[in-house]
C-alpha positions in Angstrom: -6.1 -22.8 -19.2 -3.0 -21.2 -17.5 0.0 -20.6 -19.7 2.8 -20.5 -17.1 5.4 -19.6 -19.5 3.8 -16.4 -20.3 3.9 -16.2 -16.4 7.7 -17.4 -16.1 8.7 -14.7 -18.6 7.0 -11.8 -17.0 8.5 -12.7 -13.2 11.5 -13.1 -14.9 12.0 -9.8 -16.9 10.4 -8.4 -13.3 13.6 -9.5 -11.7 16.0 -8.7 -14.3 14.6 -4.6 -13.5 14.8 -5.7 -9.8 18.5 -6.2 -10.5 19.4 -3.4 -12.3 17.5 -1.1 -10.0 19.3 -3.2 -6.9 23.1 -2.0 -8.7 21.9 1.2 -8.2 22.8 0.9 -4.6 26.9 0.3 -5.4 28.4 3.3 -6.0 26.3 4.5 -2.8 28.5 2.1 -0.8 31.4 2.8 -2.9 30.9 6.2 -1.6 30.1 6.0 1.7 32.3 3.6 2.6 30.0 1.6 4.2 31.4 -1.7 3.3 28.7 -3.8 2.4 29.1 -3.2 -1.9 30.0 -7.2 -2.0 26.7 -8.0 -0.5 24.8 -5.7 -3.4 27.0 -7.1 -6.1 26.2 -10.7 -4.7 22.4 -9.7 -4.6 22.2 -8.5 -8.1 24.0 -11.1 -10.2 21.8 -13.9 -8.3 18.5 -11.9 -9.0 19.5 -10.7 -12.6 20.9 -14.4 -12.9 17.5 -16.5 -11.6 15.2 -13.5 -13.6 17.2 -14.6 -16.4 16.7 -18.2 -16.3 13.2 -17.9 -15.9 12.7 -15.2 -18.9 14.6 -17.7 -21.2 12.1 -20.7 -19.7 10.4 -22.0 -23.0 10.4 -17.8 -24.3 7.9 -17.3 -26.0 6.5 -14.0 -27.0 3.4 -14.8 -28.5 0.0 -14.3 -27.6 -1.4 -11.8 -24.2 -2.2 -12.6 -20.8 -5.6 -13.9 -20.5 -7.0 -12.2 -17.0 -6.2 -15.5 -14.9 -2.4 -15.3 -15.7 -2.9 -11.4 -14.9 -4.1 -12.1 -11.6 -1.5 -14.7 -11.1 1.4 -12.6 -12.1 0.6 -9.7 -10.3 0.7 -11.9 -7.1 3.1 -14.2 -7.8 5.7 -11.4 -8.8 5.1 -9.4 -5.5 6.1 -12.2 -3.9 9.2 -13.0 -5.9 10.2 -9.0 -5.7 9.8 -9.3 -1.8 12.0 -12.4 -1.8 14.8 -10.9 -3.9 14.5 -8.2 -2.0 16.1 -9.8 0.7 19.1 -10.5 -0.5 20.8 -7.6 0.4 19.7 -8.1 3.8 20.7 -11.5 4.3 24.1 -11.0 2.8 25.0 -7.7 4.4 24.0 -9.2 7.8 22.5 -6.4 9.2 19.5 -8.5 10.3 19.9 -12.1 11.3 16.3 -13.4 11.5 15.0 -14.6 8.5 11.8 -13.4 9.3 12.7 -9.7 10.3 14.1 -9.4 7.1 11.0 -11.2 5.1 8.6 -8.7 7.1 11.1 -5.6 6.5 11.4 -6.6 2.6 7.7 -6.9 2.2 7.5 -4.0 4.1 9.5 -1.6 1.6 8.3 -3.5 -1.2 4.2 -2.5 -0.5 5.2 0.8 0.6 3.9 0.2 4.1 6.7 1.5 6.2 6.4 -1.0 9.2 10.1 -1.7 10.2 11.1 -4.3 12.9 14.6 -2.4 12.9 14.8 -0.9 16.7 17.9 1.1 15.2 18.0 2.1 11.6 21.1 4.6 12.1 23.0 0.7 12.7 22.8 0.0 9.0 25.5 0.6 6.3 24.2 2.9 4.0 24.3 0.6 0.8 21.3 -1.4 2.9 19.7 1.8 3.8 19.6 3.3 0.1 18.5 -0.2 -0.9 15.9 -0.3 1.5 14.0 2.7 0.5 14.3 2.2 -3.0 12.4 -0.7 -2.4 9.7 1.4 -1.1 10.2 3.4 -4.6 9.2 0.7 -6.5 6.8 -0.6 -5.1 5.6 2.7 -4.5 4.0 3.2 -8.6 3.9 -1.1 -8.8 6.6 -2.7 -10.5 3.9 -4.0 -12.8 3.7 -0.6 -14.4 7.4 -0.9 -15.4 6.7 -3.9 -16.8 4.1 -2.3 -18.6 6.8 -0.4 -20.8 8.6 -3.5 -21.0 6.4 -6.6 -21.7 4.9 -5.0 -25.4 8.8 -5.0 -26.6 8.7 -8.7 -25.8 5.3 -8.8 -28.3 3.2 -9.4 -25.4 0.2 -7.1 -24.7 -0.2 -5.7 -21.3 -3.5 -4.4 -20.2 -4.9 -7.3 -18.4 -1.8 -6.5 -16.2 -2.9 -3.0 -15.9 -6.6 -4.4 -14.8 -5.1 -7.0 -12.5 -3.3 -4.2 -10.7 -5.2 -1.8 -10.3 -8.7 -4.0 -10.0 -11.5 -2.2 -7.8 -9.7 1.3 -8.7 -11.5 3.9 -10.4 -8.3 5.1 -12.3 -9.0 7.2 -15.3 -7.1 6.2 -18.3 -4.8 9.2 -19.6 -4.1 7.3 -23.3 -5.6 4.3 -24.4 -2.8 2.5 -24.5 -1.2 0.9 -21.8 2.3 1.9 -22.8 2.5 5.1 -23.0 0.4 5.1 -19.4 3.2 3.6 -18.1 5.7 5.7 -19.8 3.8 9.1 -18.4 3.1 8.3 -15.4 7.2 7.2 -14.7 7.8 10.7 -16.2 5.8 12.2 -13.7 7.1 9.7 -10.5 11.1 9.9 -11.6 10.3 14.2 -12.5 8.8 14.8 -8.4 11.2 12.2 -7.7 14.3 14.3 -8.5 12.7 17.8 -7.7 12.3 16.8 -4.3 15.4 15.4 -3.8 17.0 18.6 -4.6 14.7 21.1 -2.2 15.3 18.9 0.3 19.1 19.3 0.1 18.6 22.8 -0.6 16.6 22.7 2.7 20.0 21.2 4.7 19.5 17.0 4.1 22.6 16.0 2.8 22.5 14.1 -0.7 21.8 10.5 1.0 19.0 11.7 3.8 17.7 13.9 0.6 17.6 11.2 -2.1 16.6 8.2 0.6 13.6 10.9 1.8 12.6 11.6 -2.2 12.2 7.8 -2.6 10.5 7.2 0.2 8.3 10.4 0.3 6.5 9.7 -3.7 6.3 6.5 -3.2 3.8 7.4 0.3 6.0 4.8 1.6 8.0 6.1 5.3 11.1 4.7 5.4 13.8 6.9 6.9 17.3 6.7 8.0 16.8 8.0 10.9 15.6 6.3 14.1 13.6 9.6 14.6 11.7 9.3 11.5 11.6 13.1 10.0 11.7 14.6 13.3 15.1 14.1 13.6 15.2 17.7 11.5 13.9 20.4 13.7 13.9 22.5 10.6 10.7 23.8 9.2 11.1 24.1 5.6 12.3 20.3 5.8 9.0 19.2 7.2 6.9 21.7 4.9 8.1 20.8 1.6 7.4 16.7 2.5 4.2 17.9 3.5 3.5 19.2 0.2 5.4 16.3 -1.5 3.2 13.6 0.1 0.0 15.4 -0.3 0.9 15.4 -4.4 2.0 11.4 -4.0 -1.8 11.0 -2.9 -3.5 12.7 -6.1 -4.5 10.4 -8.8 -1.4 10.4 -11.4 -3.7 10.7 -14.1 -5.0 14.2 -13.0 -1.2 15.0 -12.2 -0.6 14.2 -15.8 -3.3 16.9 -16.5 -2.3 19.5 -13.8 1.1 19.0 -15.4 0.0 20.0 -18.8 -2.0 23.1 -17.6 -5.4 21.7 -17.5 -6.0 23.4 -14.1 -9.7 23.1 -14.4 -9.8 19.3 -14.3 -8.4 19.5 -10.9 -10.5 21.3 -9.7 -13.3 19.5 -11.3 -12.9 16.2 -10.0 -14.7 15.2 -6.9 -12.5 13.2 -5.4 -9.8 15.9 -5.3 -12.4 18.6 -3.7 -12.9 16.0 -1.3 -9.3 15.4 -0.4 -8.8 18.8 0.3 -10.9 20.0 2.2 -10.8 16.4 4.6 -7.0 17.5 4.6 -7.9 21.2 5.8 -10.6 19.9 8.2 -8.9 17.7 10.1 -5.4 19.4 10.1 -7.4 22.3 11.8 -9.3 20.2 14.0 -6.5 18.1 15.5 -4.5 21.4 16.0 -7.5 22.5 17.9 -7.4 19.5 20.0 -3.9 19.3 20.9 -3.6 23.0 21.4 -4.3 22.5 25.5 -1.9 20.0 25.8 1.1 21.9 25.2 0.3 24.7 27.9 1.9 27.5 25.8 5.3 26.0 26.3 5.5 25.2 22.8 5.5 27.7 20.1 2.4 27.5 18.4 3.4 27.3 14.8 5.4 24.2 15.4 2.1 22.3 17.5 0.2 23.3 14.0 3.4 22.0 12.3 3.3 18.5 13.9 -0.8 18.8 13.4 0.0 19.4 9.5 2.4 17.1 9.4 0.9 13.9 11.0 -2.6 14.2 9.2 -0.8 14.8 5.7 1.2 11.4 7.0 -1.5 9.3 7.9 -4.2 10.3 5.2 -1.4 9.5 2.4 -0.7 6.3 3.9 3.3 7.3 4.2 3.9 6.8 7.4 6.4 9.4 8.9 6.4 11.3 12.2 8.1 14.4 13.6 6.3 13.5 16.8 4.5 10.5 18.6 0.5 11.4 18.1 0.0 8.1 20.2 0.7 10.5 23.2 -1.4 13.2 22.2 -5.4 12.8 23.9 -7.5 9.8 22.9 -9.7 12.2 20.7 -6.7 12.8 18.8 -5.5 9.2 18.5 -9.1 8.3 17.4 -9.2 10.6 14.9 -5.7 9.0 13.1 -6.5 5.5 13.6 -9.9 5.9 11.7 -7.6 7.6 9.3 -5.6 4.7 8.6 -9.3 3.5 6.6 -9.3 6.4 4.4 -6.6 6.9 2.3 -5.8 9.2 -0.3 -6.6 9.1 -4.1 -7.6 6.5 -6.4 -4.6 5.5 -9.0 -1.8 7.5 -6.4 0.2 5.6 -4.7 -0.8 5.6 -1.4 -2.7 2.5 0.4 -6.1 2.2 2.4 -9.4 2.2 1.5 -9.1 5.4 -0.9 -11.7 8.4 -1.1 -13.6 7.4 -4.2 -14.6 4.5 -2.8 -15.8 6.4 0.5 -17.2 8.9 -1.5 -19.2 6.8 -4.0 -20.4 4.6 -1.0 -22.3 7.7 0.9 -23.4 8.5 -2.5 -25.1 5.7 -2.9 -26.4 5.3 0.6 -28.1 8.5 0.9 -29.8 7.8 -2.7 -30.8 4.7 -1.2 -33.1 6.7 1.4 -34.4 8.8 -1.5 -35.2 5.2 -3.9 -37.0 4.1 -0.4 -39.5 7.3 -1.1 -39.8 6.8 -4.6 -39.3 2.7 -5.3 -40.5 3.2 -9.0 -37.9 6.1 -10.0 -34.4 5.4 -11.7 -31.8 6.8 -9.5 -27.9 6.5 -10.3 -24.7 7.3 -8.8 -22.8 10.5 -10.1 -19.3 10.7 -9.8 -17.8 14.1 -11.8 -20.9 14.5 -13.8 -20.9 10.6 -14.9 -22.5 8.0 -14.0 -21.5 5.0 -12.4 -22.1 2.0 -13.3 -24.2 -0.6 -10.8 -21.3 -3.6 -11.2 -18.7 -0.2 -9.7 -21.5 0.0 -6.5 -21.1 -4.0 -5.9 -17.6 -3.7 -6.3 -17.3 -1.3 -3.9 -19.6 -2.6 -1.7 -18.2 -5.7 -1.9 -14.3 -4.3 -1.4 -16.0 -2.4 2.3 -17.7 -5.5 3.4 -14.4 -7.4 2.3 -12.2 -4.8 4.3 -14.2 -5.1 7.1 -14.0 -8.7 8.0 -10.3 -9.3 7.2 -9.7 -6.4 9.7 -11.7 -8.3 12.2 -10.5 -11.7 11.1 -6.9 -10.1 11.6 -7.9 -9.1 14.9 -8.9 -12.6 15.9 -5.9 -13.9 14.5 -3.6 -12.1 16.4 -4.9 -12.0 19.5 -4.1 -15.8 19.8 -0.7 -14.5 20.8 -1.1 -12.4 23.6 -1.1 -9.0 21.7 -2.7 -6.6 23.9 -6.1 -5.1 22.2 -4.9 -1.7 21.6 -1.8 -2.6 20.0 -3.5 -5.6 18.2 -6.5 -3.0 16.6 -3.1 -0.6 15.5 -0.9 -3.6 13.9 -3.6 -5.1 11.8 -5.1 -2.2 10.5 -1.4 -0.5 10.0 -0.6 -3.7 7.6 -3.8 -4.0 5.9 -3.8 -0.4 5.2 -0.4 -0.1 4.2 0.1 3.0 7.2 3.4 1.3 8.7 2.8 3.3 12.4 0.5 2.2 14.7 -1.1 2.1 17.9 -0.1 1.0 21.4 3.3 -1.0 21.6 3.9 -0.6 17.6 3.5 3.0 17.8 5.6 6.0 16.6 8.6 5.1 19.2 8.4 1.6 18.9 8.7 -1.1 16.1 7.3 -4.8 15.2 10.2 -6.5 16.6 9.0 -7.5 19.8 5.9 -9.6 17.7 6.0 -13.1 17.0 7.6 -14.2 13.9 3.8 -16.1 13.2 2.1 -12.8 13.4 5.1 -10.8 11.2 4.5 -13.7 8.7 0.4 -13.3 8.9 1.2 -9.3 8.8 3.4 -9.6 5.9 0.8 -11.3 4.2 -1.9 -8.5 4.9 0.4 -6.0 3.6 1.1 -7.4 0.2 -3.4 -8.5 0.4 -3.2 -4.4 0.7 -1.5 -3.4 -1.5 -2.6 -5.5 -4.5 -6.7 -4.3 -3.5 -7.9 -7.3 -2.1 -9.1 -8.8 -4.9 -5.7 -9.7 -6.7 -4.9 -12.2 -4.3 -8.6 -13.3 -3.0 -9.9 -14.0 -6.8 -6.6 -16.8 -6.6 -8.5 -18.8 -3.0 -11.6 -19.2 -5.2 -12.5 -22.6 -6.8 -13.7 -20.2 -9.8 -10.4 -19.2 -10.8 -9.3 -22.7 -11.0 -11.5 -23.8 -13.1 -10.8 -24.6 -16.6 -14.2 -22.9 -18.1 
């Protein structure tokens, strides 16, 4: 049985954070002069006000989530964050269609980075700040901040932290869900403000630098400028987000334990070994590839730049250029769009498939031709020395097969409305991904807003399916989860 007040509490306290985190956007208008401070103080005393009302809804702070009010909560409050979110939007009037500003909400909010904006510079900067902090939060899960909050309301938390993170193979750095939380914020606000400040050390001033730091951990691509990151020709600006995204794709529990000197377990773990050297491989091998196109007109340090650059972008799911790739040669092109599948680390907070999945799934298969020469012998999946359990392999399996046919489905979908193919293959598997670039006529120099509001809507929807693993919002369509046994 479903205990909607536990529900109505938790989306409540969600928005109440969602406020306070929204008031951080005043004094940037203040500042700047930007004129728009009425719309944020509007925006926050209606979200704080409504996440009020529904915390104080029949309180109660008895008793835990059972896992069918996780799932629902997780989904349910994704959606009401992406609402709220547009407040600021609507009241500011810096987009008029309500669906632009649905799609750019949910957009931020799932870190995706797809923008219909076809000039981002337009926007006062109280809208811009608020628009990539909601890329920031949703960049570690708002859940997890609820995490730290819910147990001081006597309500346990770790069906939350299953719901979120279900099909991730996220290794646990305390047992208890609190102080998870509480770490792993540490570590998100501490890279956070360290690369705000080499960034203005590096010639951002504070708003580009602090905008860029939000948008950067959270492997999210939201910029204020229309050029992306390539509006700085500067080196050192493009090196140091390079590194920064590259750390937002580890696993945060093996940050945790890089942080506190345990070198070793970094290099240990399979899935980081992995990550690198797919980094190294195809940063080389697409510098390689574009090498001829430039004809020695360019200096070759900057083609290996944009090389670096785009691959770190893509394979952390954050979604920034310095250049368009989409005009570089098809091998190229081919090369990043099967990169918007892979993705980076499980438990970081980038989007896509992730690496341990892809890692545990060639596992398996090339066991399977060894169990096909020797049918009687036991033969299990390693990962890191362990072994994984047979219900993980289904899982996964499952999540691929999953992947696979919503990516067609999407495919289908759209092309109902005259998208043409190329652009239709980048779109859906930019959303469902979480990439935010894409192919064709939603590439690198172009935006969504030329789509249908249907297909923004349906897009919308992939995103937030993304982000939340597939599972979170599938396990709600089945008849099993409505059942009362």
């Amino acid at each position: 049985m479903i205990n909607f007040e536990h529900i109505s509490n938790f989306i409540g306290v969600t928005l109440i954070v969602l406020g306070v985190l929204m008031f951080t956007a005043l004094p940037v208008s203040l500042i700047c002069e930007s004129g728009d401070h009425w719309a944020i103080v509007k925006s926050c005393i209606l979200t704080m006000g409504i996440g009020g009302g529904l915390w104080y809804y029949k309180f109660n702070t008895t008793g835990s989530l059972n896992r069918r009010e996780a799932y629902l909560s997780v989904f349910l409050t994704w959606i009401a964050i992406s609402v709220f979110s547009m407040l600021p939007y609507l009241f500011t009037g810096g987009i008029t269609d309500v669906v632009d500003i649905f799609f750019e909400a949910v957009a931020g909010i799932t870190t995706t980075g797809a923008t219909t904006l076809n000039d981002i510079e337009a926007l006062p900067e109280g809208l811009l700040y608020w628009r990539s902090m909601t890329q920031w939060i949703g960049g570690m899960g708002i859940i997890l901040l609820g995490l730290a909050i819910f147990p001081m309301l006597g309500m346990g938390g770790a069906e939350l932290f299953v719901a979120e993170n279900s099909g991730n193979l996220v290794d646990r750095i305390h047992p208890r869900v609190k102080e998870i939380a509480k770490w792993i914020w540490i570590i998100y606000l501490g890279m956070t403000v360290v690369l705000f400040g080499l960034l203005f050390i590096a010639g951002m001033n504070w708003f580009d630098a602090i905008n860029h730091a939000y948008t950067t951990i959270a492997t999210g691509g939201f910029s204020t400028k229309n050029a992306s990151v390539g509006h700085w020709d500067v080196p050192s600006i493009h090196y140091i987000i390079v590194i920064f995204m590259l750390l937002s794709g580890v696993n945060y529990s093996i940050l945790y334990l890089g942080f506190s000197g345990n070198i070793k377990a970094i290099y240990r773990n399979e899935e980081i070994r992995w990550y690198a050297v797919i980094f190294a491989v195809l940063t080389i091998g697409v510098f390689f590839i574009v090498l001829p196109e430039y004809g020695g007109q360019t200096d070759v340090e900057e083609i290996f730049r944009h090389a670096l650059f785009q691959v770190s972008s893509i394979l952390t799911t954050t979604g920034y250029t310095t250049t368009d790739y989409t005009a570089w040669n098809a091998t190229a092109v081919m090369i990043f769009f099967i990169l918007f599948f892979v993705g980076a680390c499980a438990g970081s907070t980038s989007g896509g498939i992730k690496l341990t999945r892809h890692i545990l799934f060639f596992k398996n298969t090339l066991l399977e031709f060894k169990r096909i020469l020797h049918p009687r012998a036991i033969i299990p999946v390693k990962l890191n020395g362990n072994v994984v359990k047979g219900k993980t392999m289904t899982n996964i399996i499952i999540f691929l097969l999953l992947h696979i046919f919503l990516f067609v489905f999407g495919i289908f979908f759209v092309s109902f409305f005259g998208i043409d193919f190329e652009t239709n293959l980048g779109i859906v598997a930019s959303s469902l991904n979480n990439i935010g670039p894409a192919l064709g006529e939603a590439g690198p120099t172009h935006t969504y807003s030329h789509l249908p509001g249907a297909v923004k809507i349906f897009l919308a929807f992939y995103m937030i399916l993304g982000r939340l693993e597939l599972f979170t919002v599938l396990v709600l369509f089945s008849p099993y989860f409505w059942r009362r046994n």
